[in-house]
Backbone as CSV, one residue per row, in Angstrom:
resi,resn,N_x,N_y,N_z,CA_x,CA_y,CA_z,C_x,C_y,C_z
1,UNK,-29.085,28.461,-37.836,-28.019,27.590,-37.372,-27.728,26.516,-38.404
2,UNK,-26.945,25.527,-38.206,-26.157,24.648,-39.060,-25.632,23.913,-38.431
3,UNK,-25.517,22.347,-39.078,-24.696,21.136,-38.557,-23.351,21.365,-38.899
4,UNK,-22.529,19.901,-38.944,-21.118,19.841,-39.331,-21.247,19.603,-41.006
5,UNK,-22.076,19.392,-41.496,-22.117,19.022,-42.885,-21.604,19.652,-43.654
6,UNK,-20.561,19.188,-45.003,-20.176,19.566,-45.817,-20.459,20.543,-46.256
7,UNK,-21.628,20.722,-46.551,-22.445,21.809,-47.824,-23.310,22.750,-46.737
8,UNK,-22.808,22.691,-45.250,-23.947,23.383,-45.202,-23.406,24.770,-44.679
9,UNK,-21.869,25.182,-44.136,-22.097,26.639,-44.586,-22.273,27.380,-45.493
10,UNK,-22.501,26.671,-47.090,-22.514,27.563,-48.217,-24.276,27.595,-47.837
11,UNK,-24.917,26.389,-48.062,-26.090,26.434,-47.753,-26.848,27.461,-46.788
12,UNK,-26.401,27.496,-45.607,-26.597,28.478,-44.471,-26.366,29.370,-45.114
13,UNK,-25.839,30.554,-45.780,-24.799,31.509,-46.269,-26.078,31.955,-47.183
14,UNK,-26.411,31.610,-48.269,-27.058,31.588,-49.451,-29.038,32.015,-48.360
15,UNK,-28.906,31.109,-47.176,-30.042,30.960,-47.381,-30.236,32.330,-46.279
16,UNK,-29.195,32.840,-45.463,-29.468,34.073,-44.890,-29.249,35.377,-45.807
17,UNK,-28.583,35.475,-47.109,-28.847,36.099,-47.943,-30.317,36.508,-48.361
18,UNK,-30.595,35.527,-48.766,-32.285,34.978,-49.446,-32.965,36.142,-48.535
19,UNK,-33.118,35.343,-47.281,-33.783,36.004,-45.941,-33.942,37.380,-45.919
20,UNK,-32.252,38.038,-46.032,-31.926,39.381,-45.448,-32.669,40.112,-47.465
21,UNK,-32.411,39.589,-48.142,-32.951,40.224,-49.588,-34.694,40.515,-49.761
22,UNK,-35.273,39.130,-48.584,-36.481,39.189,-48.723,-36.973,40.747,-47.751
23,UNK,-36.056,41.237,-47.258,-36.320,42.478,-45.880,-35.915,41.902,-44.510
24,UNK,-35.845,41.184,-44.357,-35.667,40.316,-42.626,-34.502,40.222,-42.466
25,UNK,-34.618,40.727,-40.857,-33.468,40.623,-40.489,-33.196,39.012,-39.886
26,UNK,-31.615,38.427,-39.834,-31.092,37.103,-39.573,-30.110,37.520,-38.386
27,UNK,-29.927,36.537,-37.762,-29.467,36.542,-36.852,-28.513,34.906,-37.048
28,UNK,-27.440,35.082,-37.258,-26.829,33.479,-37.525,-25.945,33.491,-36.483
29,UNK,-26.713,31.948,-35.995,-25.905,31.518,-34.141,-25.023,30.641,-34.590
30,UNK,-24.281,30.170,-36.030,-23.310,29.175,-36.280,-23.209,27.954,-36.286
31,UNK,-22.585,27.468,-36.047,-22.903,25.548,-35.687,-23.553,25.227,-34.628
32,UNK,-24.480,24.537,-34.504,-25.414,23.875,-33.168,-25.908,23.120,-33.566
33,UNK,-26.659,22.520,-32.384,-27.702,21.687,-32.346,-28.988,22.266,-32.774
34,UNK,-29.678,21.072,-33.382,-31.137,21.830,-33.541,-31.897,22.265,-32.548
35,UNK,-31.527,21.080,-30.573,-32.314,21.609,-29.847,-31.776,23.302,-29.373
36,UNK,-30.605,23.309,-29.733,-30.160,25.050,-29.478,-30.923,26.082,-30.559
37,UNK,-31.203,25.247,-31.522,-31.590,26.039,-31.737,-32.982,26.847,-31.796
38,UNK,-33.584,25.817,-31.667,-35.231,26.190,-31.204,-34.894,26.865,-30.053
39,UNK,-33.884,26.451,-28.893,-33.602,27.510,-27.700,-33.781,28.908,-27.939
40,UNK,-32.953,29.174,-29.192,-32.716,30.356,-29.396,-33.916,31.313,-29.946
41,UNK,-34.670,30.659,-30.842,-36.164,30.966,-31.179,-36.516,31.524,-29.927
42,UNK,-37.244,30.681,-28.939,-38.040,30.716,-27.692,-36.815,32.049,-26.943
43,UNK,-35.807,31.990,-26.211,-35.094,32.357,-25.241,-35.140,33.639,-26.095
44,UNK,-34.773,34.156,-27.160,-34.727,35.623,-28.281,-35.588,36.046,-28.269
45,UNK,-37.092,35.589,-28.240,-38.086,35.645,-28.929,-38.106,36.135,-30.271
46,UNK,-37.085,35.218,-31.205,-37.121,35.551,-32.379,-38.787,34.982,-33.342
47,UNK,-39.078,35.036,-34.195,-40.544,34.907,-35.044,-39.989,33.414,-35.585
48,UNK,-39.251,33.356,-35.946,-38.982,32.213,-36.367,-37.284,31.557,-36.724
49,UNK,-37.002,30.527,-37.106,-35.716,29.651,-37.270,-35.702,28.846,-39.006
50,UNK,-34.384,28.786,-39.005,-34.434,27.410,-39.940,-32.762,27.202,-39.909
51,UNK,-32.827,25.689,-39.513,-31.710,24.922,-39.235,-31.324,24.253,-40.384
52,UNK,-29.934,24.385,-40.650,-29.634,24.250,-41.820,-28.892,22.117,-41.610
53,UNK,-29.530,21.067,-41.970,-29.454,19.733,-41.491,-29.821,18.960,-42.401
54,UNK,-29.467,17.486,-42.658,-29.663,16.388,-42.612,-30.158,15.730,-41.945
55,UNK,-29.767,16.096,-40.729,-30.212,15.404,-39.198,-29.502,14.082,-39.141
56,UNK,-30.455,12.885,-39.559,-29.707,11.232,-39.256,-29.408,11.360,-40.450
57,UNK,-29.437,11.371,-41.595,-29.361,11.111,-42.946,-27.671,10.617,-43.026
58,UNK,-27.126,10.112,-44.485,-25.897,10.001,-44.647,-25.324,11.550,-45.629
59,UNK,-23.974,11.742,-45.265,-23.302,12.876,-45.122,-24.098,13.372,-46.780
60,UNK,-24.126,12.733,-47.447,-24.109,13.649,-49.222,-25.680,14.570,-48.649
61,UNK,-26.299,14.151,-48.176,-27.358,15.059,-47.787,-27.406,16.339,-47.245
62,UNK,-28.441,17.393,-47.463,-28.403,18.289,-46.529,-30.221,18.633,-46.796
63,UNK,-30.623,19.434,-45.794,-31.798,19.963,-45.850,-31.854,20.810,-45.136
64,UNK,-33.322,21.170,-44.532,-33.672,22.399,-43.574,-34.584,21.961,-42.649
65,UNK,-34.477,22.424,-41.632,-35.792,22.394,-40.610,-36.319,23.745,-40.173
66,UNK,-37.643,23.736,-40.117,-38.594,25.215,-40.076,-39.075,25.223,-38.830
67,UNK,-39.027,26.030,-38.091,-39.838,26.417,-36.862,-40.705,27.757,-37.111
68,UNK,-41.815,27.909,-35.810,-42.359,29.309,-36.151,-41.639,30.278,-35.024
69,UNK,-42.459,31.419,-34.069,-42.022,31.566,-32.666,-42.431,30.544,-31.691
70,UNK,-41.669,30.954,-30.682,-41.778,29.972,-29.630,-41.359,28.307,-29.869
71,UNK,-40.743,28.193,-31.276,-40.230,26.768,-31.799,-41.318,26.079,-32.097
72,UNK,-42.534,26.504,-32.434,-43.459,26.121,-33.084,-42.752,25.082,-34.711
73,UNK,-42.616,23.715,-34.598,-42.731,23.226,-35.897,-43.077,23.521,-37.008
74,UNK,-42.744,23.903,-37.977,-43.147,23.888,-39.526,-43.343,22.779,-40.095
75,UNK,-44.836,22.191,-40.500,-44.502,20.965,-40.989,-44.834,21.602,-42.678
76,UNK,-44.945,19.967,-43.702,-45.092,20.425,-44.792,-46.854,21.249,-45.030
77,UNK,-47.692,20.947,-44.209,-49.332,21.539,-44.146,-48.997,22.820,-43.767
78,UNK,-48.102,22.916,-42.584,-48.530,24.292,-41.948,-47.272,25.275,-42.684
79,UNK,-46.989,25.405,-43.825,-45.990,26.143,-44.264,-45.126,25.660,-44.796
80,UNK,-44.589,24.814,-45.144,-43.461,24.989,-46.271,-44.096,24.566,-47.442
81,UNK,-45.450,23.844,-47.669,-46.107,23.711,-48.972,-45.682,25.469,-49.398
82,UNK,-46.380,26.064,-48.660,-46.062,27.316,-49.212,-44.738,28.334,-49.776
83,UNK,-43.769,27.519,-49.052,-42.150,28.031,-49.579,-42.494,27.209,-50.924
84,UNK,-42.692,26.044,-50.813,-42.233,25.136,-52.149,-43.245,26.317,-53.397
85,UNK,-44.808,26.258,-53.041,-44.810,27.035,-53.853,-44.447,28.536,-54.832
86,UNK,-44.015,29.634,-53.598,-43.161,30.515,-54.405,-41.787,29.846,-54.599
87,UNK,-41.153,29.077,-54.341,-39.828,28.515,-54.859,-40.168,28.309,-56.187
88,UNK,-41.072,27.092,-56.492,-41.702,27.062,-57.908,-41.685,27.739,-58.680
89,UNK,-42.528,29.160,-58.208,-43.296,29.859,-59.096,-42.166,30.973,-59.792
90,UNK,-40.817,31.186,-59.038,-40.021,32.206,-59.075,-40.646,33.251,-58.992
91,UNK,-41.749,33.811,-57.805,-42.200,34.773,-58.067,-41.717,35.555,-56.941
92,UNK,-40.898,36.109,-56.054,-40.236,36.350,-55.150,-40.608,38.472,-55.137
93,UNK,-41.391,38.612,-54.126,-41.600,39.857,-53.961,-40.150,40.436,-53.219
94,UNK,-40.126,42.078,-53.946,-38.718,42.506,-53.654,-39.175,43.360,-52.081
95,UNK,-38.002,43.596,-51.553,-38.357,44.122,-50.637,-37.745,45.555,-50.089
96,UNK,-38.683,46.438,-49.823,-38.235,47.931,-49.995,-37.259,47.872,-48.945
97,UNK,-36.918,47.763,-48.009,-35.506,47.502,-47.687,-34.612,46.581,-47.213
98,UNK,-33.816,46.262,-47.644,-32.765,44.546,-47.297,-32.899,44.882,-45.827
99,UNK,-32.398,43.014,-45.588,-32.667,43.163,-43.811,-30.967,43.173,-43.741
100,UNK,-31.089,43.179,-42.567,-29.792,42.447,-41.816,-28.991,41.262,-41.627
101,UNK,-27.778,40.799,-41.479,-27.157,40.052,-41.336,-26.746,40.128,-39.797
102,UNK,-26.321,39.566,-38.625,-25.798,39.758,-37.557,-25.698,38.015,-36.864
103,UNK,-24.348,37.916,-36.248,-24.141,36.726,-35.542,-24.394,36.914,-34.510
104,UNK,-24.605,35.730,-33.421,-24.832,35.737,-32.126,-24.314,34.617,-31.500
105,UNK,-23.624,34.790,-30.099,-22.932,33.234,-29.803,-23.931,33.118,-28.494
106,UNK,-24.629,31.722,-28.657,-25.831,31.034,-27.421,-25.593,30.737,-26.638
107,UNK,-24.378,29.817,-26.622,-23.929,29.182,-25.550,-24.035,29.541,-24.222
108,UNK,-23.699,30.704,-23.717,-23.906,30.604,-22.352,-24.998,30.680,-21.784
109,UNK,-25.873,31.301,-22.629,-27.189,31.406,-22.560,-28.054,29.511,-22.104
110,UNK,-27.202,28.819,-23.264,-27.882,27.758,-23.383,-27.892,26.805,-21.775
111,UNK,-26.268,27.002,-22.281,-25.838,26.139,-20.763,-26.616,26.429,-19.466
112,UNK,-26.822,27.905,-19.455,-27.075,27.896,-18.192,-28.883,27.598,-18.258
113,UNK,-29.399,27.352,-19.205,-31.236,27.014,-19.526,-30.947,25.764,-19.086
114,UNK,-29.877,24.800,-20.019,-30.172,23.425,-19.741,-29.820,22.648,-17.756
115,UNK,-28.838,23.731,-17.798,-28.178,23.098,-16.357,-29.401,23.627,-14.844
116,UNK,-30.402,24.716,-15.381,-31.332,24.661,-14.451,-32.362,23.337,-14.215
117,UNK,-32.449,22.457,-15.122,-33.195,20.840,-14.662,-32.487,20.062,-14.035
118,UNK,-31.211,19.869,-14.123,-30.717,19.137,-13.250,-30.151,19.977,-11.961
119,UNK,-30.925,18.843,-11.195,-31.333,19.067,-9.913,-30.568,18.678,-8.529
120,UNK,-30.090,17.131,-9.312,-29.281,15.986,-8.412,-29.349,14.830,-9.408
121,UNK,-27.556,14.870,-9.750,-27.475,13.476,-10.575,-26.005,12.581,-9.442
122,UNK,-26.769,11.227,-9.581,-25.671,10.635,-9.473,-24.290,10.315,-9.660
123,UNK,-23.319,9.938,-9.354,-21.961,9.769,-10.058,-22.380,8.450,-10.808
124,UNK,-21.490,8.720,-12.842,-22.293,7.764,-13.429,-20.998,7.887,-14.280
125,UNK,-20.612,6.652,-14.869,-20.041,6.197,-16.067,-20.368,6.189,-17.287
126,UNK,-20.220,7.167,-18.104,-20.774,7.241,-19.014,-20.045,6.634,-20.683
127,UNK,-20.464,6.269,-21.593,-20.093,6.054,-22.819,-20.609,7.066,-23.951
128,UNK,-20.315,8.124,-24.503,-21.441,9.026,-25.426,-20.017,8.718,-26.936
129,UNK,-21.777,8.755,-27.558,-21.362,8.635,-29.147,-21.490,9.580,-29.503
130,UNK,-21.049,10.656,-29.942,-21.881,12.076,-31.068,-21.535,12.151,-32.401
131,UNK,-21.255,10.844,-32.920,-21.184,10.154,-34.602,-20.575,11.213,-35.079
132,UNK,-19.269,12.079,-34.582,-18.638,13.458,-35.707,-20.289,14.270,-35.415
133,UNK,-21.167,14.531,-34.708,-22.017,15.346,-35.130,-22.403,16.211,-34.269
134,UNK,-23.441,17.262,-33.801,-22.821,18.670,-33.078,-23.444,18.151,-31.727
135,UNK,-23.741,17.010,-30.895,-23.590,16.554,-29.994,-22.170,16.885,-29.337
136,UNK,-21.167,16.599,-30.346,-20.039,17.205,-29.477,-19.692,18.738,-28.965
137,UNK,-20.674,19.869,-29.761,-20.375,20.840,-28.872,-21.295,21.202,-27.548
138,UNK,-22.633,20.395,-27.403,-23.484,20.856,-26.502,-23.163,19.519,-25.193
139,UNK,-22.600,18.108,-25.497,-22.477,18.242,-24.282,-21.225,18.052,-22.735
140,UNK,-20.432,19.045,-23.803,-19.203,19.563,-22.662,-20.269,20.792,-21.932
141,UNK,-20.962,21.658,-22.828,-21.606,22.546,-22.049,-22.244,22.074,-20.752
142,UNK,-23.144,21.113,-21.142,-23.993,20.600,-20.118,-23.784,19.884,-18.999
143,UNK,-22.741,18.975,-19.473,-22.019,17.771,-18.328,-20.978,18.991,-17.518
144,UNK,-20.155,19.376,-17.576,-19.172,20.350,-16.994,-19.394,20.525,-15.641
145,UNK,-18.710,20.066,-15.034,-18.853,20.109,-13.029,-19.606,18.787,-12.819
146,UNK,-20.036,18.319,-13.503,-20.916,17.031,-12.599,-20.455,15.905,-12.570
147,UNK,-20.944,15.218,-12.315,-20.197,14.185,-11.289,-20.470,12.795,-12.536
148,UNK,-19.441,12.736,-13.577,-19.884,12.231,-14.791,-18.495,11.936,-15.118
149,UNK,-17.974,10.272,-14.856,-17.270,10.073,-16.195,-17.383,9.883,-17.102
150,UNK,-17.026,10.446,-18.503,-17.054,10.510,-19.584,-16.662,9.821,-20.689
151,UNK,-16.653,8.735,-21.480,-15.640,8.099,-22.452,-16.345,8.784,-23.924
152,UNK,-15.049,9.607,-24.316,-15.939,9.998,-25.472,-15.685,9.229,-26.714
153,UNK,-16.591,9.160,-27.900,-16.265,8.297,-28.801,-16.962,9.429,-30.476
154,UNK,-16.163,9.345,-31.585,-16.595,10.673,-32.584,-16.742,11.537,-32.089
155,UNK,-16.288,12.715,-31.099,-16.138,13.854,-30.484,-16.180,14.964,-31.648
156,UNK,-14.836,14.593,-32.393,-14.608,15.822,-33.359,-15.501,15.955,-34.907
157,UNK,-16.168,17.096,-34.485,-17.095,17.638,-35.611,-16.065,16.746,-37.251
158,UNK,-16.842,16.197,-37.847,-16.566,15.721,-39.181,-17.580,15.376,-40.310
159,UNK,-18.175,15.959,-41.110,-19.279,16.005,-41.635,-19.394,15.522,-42.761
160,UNK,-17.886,13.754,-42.667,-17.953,12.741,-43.666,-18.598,11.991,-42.963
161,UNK,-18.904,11.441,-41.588,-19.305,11.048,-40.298,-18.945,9.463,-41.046
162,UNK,-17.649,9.616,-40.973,-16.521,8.711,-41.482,-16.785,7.085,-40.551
163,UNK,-17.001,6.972,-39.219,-16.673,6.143,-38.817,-18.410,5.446,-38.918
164,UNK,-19.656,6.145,-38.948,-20.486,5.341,-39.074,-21.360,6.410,-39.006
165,UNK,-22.713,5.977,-39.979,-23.850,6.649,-40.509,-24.504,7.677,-39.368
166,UNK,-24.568,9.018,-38.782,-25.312,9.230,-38.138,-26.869,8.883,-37.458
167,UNK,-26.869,7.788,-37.588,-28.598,7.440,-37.147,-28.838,6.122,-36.130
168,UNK,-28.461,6.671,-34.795,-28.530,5.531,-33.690,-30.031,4.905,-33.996
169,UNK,-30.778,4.795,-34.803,-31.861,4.243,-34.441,-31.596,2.880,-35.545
170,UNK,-30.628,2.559,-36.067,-29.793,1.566,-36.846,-29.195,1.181,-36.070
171,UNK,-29.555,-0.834,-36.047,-28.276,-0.893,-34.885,-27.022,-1.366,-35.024
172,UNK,-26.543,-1.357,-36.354,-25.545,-1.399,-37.503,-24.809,0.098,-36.533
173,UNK,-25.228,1.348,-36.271,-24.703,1.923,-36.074,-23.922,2.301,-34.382
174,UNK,-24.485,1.376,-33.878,-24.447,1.371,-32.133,-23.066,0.477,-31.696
175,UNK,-22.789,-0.588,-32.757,-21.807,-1.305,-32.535,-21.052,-0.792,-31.648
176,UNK,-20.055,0.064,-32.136,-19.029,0.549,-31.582,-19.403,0.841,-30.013
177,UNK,-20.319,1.414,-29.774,-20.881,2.094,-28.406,-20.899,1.199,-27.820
178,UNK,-21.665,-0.632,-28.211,-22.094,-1.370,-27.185,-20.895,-1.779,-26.779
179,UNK,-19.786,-2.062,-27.888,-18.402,-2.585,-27.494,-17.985,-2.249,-26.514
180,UNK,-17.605,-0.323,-26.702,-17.194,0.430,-25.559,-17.654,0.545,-24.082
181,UNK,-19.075,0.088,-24.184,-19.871,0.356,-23.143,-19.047,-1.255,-22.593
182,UNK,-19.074,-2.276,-22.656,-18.756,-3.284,-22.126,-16.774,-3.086,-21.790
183,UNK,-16.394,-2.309,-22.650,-14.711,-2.251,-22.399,-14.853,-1.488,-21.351
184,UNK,-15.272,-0.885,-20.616,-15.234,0.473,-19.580,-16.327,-0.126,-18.759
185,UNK,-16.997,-1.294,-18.938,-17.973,-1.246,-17.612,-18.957,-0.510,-17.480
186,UNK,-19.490,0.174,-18.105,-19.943,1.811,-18.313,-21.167,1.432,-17.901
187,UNK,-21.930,2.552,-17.148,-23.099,2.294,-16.357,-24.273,2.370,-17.557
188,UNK,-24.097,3.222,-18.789,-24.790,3.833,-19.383,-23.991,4.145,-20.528
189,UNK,-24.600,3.719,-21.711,-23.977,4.206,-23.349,-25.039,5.040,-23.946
190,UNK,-24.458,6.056,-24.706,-25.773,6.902,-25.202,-25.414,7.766,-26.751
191,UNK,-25.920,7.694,-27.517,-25.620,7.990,-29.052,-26.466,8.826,-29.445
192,UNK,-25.874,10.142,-30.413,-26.885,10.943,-30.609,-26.950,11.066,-32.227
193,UNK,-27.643,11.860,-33.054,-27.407,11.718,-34.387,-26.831,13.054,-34.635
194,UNK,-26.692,13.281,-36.268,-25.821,14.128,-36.620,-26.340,15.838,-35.990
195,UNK,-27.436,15.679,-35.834,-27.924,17.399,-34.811,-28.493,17.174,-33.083
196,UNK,-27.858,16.324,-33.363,-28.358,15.521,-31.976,-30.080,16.073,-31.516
197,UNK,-30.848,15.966,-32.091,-32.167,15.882,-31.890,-32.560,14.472,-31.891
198,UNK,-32.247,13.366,-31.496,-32.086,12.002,-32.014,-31.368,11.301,-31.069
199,UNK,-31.981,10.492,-30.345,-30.577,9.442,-29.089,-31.075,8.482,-28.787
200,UNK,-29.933,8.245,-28.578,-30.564,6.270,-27.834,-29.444,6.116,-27.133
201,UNK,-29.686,5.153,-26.127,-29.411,4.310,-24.991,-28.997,2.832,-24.822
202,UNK,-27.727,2.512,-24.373,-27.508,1.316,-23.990,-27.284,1.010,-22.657
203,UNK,-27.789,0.054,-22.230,-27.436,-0.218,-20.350,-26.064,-0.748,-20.311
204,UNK,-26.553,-0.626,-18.804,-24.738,-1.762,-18.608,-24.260,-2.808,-18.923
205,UNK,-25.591,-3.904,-19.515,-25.230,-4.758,-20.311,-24.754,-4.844,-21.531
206,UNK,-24.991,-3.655,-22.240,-25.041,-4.133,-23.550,-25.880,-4.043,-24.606
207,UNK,-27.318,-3.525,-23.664,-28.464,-4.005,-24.294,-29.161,-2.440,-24.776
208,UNK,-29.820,-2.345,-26.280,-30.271,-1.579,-26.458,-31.316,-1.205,-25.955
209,UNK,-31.690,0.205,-25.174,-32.876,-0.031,-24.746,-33.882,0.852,-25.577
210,UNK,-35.204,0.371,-25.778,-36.077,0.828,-26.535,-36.612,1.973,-26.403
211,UNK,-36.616,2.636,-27.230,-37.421,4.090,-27.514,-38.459,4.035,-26.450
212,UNK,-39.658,3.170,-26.995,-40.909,3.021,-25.615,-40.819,3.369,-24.173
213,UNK,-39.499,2.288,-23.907,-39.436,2.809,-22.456,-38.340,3.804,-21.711
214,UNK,-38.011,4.849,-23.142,-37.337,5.819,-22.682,-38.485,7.119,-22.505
215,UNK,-39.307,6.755,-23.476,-40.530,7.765,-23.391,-41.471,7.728,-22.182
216,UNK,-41.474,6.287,-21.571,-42.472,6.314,-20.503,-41.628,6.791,-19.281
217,UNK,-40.354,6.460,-19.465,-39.175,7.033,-18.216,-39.778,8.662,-17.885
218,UNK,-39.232,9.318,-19.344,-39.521,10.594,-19.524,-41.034,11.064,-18.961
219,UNK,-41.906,10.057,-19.625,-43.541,11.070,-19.460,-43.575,10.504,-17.480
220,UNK,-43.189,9.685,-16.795,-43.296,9.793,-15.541,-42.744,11.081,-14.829
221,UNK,-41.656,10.952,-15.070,-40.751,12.498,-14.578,-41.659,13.352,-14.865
222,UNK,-42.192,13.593,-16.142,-42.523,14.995,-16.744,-43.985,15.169,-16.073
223,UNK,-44.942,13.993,-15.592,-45.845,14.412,-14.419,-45.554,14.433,-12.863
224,UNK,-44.600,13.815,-12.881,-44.338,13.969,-11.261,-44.098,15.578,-11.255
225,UNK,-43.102,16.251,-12.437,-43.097,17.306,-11.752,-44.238,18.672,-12.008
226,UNK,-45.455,18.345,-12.934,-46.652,18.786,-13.178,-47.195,19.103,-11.905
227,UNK,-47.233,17.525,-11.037,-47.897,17.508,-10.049,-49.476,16.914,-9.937
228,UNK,-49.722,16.444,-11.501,-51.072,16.689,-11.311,-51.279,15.131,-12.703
229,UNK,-52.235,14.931,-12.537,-52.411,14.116,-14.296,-52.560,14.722,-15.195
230,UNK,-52.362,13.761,-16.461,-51.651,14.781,-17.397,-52.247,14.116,-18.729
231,UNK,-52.267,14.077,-20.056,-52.468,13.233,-20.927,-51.026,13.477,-21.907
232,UNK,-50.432,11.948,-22.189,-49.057,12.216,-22.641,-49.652,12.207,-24.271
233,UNK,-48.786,12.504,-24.965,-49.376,12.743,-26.414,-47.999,11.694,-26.812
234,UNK,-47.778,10.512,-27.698,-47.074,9.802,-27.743,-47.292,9.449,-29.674
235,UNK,-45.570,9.556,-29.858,-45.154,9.509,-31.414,-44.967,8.253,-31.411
236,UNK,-45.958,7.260,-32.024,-45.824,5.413,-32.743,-43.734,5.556,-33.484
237,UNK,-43.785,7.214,-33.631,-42.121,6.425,-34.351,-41.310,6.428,-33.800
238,UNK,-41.454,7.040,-32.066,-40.172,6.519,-31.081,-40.428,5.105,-30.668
């Protein structure tokens, strides 16, 4: 998969070549989100992913993100030291037969994964930022029928992300949102970054609310519906 970024269908393009030359077959799901796309890993049971991103970064950037199956993370220990090293080495084993190329469209697939958690939402005013970034295609999927007004703000995919840096965790970049959130009354403002793996939250005031206590929001829900105690495993960088 792939963001809105400039460089990154050549990037994407080049790098499912690579893939299909090494023997493997690809499967390219097009523009998404990164969380679609680990979906697609897990829900396919494909072996593995790589998302073609920047993520928050500013537009001249691009990179990759690695998963294994089941959306297992790639970090730099568990595997890509090892790309970097045959990248290095140019030593690239040929492969007795090229793989495949083939597209696939997720979406309905996705929608209907994500729309099984919600359960019962309130009627809510909403403010969403998706900074030009692919937040705007996943969440018409998701919101659709519910009981959600909407004010949208950078909707349309643009991968100069012209009006302000993809990275709500800057609060240089929230401006606009808190404004809006106060022009509309809005119960709730919410900003995602350029692959929307990345969000934050403003209340009805105005007020940014902190990573911390979006995580403890989350890890309550996520044992109530366990049922049972749990030990939360918690990232110091939200």
């Amino acid at each position: 998969g792939r963001d809105a970024r400039l460089s990154a269908p050549a990037i994407s393009k080049a790098v499912a070549e690579g893939i299909a030359e090494a023997g493997l077959d690809v499967v390219d799901i097009g523009r998404c989100t990164t969380p679609m796309n680990y979906f697609a890993v897990g829900y396919y049971g494909y072996e593995g992913a790589v998302m073609i991103t920047a993520s928050h970064n500013p537009p001249q950037y691009i990179g990759a993100k690695f998963c294994r199956a089941n959306a297992v993370p790639m970090s730099y220990e568990t595997g890509i030291n090892e790309i970097e090293i045959i990248v290095s080495s140019g030593d690239f084993k040929a492969a007795g037969k090229k793989g495949t190329i083939s597209s696939r469209d997720i979406t309905d697939n996705y929608k209907n994964f994500i729309r099984q958690f919600i359960t019962k939402i309130e009627p809510l005013k909403l403010v969403i930022d998706t900074g030009h970034g692919m937040a705007a295609i996943a969440i018409p999927l998701v919101t659709e029928g519910l009981p959600l007004s909407i004010t949208k703000l950078y909707f349309n995919l643009d991968g100069n992300f012209p009006d302000h840096e993809p990275n709500p965790l800057k609060e240089e970049n929230l401006r606009d949102l808190i404004k809006k959130v106060d022009e509309e009354h809005a119960d709730l403002g919410v900003a995602f970054d350029g692959d929307a793996d990345r969000i934050r939250f403003i209340d009805e005031k105005g007020g940014i609310v902190p990573t911390d206590i979006v995580t403890a929001i989350i890890a309550v829900d996520t044992l109530r519906k366990a049922g049972k105690e749990e030990a939360i495993v918690y990232d110091l960088r939200s």
